[in-house]
C-alpha positions in Angstrom: 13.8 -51.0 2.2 12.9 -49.0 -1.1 15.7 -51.0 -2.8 14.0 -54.1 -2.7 10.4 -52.4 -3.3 12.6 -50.4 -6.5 14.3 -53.8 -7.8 11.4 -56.2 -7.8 13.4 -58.2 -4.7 10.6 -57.5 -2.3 7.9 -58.5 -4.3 9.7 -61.9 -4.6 10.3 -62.3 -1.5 6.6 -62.0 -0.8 5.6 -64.4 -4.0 7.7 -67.1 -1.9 7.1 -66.6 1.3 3.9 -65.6 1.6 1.7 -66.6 -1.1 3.5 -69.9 -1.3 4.5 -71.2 2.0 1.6 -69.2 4.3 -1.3 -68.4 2.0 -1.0 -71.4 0.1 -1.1 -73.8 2.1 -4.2 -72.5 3.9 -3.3 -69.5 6.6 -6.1 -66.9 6.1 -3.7 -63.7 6.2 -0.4 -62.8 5.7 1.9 -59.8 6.0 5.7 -59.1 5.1 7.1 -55.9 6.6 11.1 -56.0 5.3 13.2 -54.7 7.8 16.5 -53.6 7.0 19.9 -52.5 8.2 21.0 -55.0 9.7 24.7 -56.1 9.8 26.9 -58.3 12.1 28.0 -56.1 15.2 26.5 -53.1 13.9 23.2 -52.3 16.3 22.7 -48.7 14.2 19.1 -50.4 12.5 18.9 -53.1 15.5 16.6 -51.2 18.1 14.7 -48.9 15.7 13.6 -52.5 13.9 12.8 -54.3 16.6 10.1 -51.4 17.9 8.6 -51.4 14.5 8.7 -55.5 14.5 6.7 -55.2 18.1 4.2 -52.7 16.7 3.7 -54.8 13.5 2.9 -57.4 15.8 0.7 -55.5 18.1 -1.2 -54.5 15.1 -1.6 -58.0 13.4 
């Protein structure tokens, strides 16, 4: 989502999550991939994200 990348959010988000609760605490590599779109009963983002969740995940 360019909005995060744009705003600063998504480098935040990786601050926390990655660098202090994976790569802190002694996992040897870590990715974020944000994947957005989604909303309660709205599927448009739903399928689209979760084939690029399973190739992220092929790929780790």
């Amino acid at each position: 989502m360019h909005v995060y990348e744009e705003t600063g959010i998504a480098e935040a988000m990786r601050c926390v999550m990655l660098n202090d609760r994976l790569l802190g605490v002694g996992v040897k590599e870590a990715r974020m991939e944000i994947l957005g779109g989604m909303m309660p009963k709205d599927d448009t983002f739903r399928r689209a994200n979760l084939e690029r969740a399973y190739e992220l995940g092929r790929s780790f």
